[in-house]
C-alpha positions in Angstrom: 223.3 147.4 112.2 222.5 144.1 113.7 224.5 141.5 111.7 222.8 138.5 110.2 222.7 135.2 111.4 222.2 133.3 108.8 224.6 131.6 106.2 222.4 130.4 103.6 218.8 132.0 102.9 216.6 131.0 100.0 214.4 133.4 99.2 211.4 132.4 96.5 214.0 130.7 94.7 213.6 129.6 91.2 215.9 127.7 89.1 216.0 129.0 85.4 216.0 125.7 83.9 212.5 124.2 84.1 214.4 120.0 84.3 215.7 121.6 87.4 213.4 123.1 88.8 211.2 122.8 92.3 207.1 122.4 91.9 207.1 125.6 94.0 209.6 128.6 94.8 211.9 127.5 97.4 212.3 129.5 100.6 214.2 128.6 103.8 217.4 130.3 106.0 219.9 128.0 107.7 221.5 129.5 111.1 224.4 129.9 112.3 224.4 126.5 115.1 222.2 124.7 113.3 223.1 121.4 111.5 220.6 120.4 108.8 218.7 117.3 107.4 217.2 117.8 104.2 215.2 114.4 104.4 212.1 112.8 101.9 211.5 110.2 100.0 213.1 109.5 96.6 212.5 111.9 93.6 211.5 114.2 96.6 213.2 116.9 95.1 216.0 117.0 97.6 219.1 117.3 95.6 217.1 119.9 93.5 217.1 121.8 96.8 220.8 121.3 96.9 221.6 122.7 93.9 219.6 125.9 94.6 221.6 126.5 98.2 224.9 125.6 96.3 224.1 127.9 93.6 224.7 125.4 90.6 222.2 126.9 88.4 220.9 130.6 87.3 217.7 131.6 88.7 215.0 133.0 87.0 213.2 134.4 90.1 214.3 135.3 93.8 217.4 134.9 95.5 219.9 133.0 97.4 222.4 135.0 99.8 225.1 133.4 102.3 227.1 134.8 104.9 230.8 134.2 105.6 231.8 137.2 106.9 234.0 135.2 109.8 235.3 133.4 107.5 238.3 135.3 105.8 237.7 133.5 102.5 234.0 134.6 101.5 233.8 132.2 98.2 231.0 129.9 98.1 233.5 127.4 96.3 235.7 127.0 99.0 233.5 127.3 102.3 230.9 125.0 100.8 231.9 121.8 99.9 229.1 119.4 98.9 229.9 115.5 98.5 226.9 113.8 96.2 225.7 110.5 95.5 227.7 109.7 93.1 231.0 111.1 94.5 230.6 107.5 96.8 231.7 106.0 93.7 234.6 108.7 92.6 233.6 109.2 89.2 234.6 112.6 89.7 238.5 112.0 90.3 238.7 109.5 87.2 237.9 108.9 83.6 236.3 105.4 84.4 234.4 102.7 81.9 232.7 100.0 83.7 235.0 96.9 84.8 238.1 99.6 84.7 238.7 98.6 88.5 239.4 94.9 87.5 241.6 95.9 84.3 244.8 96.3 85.7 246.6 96.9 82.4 244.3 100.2 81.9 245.2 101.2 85.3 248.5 103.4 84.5 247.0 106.8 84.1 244.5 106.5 87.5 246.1 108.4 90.2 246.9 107.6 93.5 244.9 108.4 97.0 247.3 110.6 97.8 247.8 112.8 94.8 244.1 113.9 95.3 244.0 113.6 98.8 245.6 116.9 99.7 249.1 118.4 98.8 252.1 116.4 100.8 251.9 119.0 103.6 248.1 119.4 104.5 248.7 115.4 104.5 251.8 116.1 107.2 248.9 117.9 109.2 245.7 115.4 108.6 247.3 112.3 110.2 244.8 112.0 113.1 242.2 112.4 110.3 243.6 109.9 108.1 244.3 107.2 110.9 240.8 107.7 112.2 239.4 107.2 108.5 241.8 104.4 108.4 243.4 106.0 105.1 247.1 105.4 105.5 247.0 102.3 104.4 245.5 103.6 101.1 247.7 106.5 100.4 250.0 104.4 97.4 246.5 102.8 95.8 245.1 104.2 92.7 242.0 105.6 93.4 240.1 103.3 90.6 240.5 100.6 93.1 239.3 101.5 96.5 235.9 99.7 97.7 232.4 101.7 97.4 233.5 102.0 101.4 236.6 102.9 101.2 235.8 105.6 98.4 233.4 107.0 100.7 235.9 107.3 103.6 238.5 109.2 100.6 235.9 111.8 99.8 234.7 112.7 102.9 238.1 113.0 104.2 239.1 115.2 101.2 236.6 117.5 101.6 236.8 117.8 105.7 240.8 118.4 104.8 240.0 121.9 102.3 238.6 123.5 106.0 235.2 124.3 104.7 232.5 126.3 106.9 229.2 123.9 105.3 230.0 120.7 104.5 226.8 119.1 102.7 226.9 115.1 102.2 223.6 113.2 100.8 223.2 109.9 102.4 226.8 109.7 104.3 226.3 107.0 105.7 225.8 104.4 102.6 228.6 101.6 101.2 230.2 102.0 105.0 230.3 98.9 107.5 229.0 98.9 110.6 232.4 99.9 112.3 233.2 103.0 109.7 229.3 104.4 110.2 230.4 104.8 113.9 233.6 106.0 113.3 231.7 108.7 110.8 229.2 109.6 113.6 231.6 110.1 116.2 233.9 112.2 113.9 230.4 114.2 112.5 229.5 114.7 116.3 232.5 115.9 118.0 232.7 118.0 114.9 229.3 119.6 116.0 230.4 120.3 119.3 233.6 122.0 118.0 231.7 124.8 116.0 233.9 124.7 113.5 231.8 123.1 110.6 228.2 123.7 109.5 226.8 120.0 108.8 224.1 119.3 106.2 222.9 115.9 105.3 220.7 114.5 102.8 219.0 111.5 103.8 216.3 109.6 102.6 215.4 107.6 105.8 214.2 109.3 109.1 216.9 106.4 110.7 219.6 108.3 109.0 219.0 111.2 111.0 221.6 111.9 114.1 221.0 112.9 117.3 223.3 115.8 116.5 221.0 117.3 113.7 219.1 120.3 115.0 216.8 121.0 112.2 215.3 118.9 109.6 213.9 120.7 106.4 211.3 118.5 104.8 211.1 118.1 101.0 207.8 115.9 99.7 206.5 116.4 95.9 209.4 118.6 94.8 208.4 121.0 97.2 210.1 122.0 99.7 208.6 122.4 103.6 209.3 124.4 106.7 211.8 124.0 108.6 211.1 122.3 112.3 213.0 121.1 115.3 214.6 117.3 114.8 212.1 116.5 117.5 209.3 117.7 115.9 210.2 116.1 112.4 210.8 112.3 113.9 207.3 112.7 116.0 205.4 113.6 113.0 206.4 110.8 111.6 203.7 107.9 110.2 204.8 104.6 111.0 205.7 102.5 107.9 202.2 100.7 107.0 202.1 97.2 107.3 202.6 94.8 103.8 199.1 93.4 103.6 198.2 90.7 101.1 200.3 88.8 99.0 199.8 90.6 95.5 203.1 91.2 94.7 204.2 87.8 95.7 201.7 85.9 93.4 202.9 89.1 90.6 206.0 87.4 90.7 205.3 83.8 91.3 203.0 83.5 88.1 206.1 84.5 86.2 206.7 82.2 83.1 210.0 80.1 83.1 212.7 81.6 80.5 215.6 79.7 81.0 216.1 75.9 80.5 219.4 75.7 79.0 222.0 74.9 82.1 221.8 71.9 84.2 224.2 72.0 87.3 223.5 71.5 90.7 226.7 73.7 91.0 225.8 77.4 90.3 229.4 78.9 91.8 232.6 76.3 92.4 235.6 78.2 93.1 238.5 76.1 94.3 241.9 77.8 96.3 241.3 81.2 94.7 243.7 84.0 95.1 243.5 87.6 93.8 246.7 90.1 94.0 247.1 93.6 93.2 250.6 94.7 93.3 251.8 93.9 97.0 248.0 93.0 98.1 246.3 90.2 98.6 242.6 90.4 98.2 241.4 87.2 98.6 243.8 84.4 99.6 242.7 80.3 98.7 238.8 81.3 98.9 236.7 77.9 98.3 233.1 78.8 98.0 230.4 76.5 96.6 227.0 77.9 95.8 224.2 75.1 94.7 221.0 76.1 92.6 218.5 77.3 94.7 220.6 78.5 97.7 220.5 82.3 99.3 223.7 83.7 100.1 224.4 86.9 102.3 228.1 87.8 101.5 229.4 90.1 104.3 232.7 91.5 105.5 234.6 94.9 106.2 234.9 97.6 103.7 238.3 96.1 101.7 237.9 92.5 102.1 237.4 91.8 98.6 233.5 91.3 98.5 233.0 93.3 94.9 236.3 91.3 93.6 234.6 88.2 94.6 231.5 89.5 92.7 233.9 90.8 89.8 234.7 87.3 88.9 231.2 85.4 89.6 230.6 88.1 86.8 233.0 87.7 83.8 234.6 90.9 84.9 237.6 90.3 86.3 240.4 89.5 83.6 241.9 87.1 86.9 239.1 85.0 86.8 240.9 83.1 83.9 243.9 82.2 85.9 241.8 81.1 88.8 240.0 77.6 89.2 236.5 78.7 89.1 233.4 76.9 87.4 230.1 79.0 86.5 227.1 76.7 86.0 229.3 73.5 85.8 231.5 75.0 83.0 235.3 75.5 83.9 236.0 79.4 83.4 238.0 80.0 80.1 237.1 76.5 78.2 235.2 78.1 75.5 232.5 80.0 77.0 231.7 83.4 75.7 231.5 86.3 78.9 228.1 86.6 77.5 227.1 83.3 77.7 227.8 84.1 82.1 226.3 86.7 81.9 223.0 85.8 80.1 222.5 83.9 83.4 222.8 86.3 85.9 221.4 89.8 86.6 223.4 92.0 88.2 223.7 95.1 90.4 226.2 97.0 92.3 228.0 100.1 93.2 230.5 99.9 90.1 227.3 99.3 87.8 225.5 102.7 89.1 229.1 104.5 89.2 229.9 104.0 85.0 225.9 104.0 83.6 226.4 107.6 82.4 223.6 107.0 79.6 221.1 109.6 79.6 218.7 107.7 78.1 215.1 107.0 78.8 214.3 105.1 81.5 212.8 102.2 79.8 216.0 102.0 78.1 217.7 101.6 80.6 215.8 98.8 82.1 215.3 97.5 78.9 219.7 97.5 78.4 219.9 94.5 80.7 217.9 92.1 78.4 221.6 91.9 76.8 223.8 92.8 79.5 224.7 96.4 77.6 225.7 99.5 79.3 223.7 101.7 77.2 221.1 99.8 74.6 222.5 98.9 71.7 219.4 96.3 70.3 215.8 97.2 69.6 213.9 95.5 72.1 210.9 93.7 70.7 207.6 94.7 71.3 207.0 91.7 73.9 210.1 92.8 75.3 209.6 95.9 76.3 206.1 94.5 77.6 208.5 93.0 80.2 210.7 96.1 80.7 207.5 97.8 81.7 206.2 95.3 83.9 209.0 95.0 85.9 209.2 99.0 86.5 205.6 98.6 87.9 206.5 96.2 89.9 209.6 98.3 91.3 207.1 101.2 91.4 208.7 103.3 88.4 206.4 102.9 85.8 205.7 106.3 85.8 209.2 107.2 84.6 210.0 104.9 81.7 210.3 108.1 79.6 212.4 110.1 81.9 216.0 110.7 80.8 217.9 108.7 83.3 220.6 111.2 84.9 217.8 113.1 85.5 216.3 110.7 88.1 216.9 110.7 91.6 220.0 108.5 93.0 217.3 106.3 94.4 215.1 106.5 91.1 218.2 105.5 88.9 218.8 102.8 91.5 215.4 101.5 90.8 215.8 101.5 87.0 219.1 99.4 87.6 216.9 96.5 90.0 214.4 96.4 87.5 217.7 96.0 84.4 218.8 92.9 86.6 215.3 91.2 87.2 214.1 91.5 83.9 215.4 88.4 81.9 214.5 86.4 84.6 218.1 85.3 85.6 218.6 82.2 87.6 221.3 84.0 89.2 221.0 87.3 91.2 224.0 89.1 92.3 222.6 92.4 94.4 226.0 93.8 95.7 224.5 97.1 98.1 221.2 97.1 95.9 219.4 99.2 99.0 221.7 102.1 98.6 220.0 105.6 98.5 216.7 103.8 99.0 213.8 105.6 101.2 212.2 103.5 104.2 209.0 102.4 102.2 211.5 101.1 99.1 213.9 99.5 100.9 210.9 97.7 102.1 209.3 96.8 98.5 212.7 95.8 97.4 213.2 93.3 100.0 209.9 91.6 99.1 210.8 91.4 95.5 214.4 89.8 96.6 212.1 87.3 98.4 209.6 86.6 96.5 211.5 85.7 93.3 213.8 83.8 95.1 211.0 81.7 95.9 210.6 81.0 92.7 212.3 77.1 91.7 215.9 77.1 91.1 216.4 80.6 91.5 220.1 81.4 93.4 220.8 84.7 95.0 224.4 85.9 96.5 223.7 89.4 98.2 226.0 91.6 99.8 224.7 94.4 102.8 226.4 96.5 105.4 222.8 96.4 107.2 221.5 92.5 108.7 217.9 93.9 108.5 218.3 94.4 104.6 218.8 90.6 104.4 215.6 89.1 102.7 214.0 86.5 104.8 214.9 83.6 102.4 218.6 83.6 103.3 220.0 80.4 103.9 223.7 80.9 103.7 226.4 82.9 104.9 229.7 83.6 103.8 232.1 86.6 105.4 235.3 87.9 103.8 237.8 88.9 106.7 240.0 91.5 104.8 243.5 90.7 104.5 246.8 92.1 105.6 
């Protein structure tokens, strides 16, 4: 009998749950050799695909078979090992509540990178792993505090360190700088080569594919396509159209005034500030001025304190108090409620999407950051939600205001969170990674809506990106953070 070659066949697949399920039965069979992209735009359906192959929910028709038979363990559990979207963040290794990573006092109970790394001797065995991961370093710090980069870096190398035969990631490459993306590829490559590992990725951009991919599996409308060469995925390819017109510009630019009610030419003053963590040093005698009006690209490695930074522009950071830093010509901690910062600023970043856990519409959602809630806790008014609305439009999520929100795509949900931190029309935008998980064409809309409501008078933007061609065009500053030692 002719042995299969296959090691994970979908056939008519069809999950019982119909909030999980496809728009059409899934069929597809992944060879032995072959390494996968499952690639489409957001809300494609793609992670629905996932869940089929991995076997995370009952079917109600067909079938899914694998075949480990080389393998002495034949468990899907351990030769699969699948590393999500939100798994960047690590909200699977912690109990976490938003602004937990800046609270050292509620810290005791977080464990550390090496007590879920691996047991002390698989670490004895993993140190080319962890030196090329640059991980050492990071073994005695609670988990709670690593970087969006650095987290990604942790859970790759955790799951590369269980042996697996498939190891699926959706969109590795995100929250990493330029030198840890090469340092991934490198590793995913020579791993390849090696035959020892199966590699799927999830991607939502055709740039995200590497050379080393074999196949590409297609997923568009929730349904998913047949599998073709690399080659012949990229050349069927349309190029991204052209922005034509100016509609969404004038969308934005006829937007009323809201806020009248600060008066400083000095949006950000901080003066000689230091932030320490037990023996680290984050950020050492930073002085950073930002003026109304000015566009700021914050930049550096993953670890060099760009989300602290952030974490005090933001009211989050209990340190902020002990630091000399003025928000809006007001010295921090003379009287000013956290909520008085924040009604000024709209906000989005890795932490934000890692703790907003609300399944709640999607509307909600949006609507949340009219008060700077996680979760909505106020009745919107009527003209409110008006403006929740229109701002999902112009994001291109209208269509989902009733949605529940964990049921969204990562990019979807990412989406919702833009539109929470444009709606109340802040004077300050603080877009840490806002691009991450986004397709080609959204990345794209995005950017123009960075743009064009900075345009706008007064309006002050500090944005951090791994990727110089996420940069809007109306950047006019630069500040890097080298990462201290």
């Amino acid at each position: 009998m002719t042995q299969p070659s296959y090691t994970i066949r979908l056939t008519e697949a069809v999950a019982r749950n119909p909030q999980v399920r496809l728009a059409a039965p899934a069929s597809l069979e992944i060879n032995l050799g072959e390494h996968i992209a499952i690639a489409g735009p957001n809300g494609a359906g793609k992670s629905l695909l996932v869940d089929l192959m991995t076997g995370k929910y009952p079917l109600a028709a067909g079938r899914t078979e694998y075949i480990f038979d080389s393998w002495p363990d034949k468990t899907i559990y351990n030769n699969v090992k699948y590393i999500t979207f939100r798994d960047t963040y690590g909200s699977s290794d912690a109990n976490y509540y938003y602004q937990q990573r800046w609270n050292v006092h509620d810290q005791d109970e977080i464990p550390l990178v090496r007590d879920l790394l691996a047991t002390p001797s698989k670490l004895e065995q993993a140190d080319s792993l962890l030196d090329i991961f640059r991980l050492q370093p990071l073994l005695d710090k609670r988990i709670i505090l690593l970087s969006s980069g650095e987290l990604r870096k942790f859970q790759i190398a955790k799951a590369l360190l269980t042996g697996p035969f498939i190891l699926i990631m959706d969109n590795p490459f995100i929250g990493l700088d330029a030198n840890a993306r090469n340092t991934l590829f490198e590793l995913l490559d020579q791993l390849s080569l090696l035959g020892a590992l199966q590699i799927i990725l999830v991607v939502s951009r055709p740039d995200d594919i590497p050379p080393f991919i074999t196949h590409v599996i297609p997923v568009e409308n929730k349904t998913v396509q047949p599998k073709m060469t690399r080659r012949d995925y990229l050349a069927t390819l349309p190029g991204l159209p052209p922005a034509t017109g100016n509609e969404l510009e004038k969308r934005i630019f006829s937007l009323p005034y809201t806020h009248e009610d600060y008066t400083s030419d000095e949006v950000i003053n901080l003066n000689h500030v230091s932030i320490r963590y037990d023996d680290r040093t984050i950020l050492r005698d930073l002085d950073w001025t930002v003026c109304r009006g000015e566009r700021w690209a914050l930049s550096g490695e993953n670890g060099a304190g760009k989300s602290t930074l952030l974490s005090l522009v933001c009211a989050d950071n209990p340190q902020s108090y002990a630091c000399d830093i003025r928000l809006f010509g007001r010295r921090r901690g003379t009287g000013e409620s956290i909520w008085e910062i924040k009604s000024h600023i709209g906000y989005v970043s890795p932490e934000m999407h890692r703790a907003y856990l609300k399944n709640l519409p999607a509307l909600d959602i949006v609507a949340s950051g009219l008060h700077d809630s996680i979760g909505l806790y106020r009745r919107p008014k009527p003209e409110e939600l008006d403006t929740c609305r229109w701002w999902m439009e112009t994001f291109g999520i209208g269509h989902l205001e009733e949605r529940p929100f964990l049921t969204l795509s990562s990019g979807e949900q990412r989406l919702c969170l833009l539109a929470r931190a444009f709606v109340k029309d802040p004077e300050l935008l603080i877009l840490d990674e806002p691009l991450h998980g986004l397709d080609t064409a959204n990345r794209a809309l995005v950017r123009r809506i960075i743009d064009a409501f900075c345009h706008r008078l007064d309006k002050t933007l500090v944005m951090v990106t791994h990727y110089e061609e996420e940069l809007p065009p109306c950047i006019d500053h630069r500040l890097r953070l080298v990462r201290q030692h």
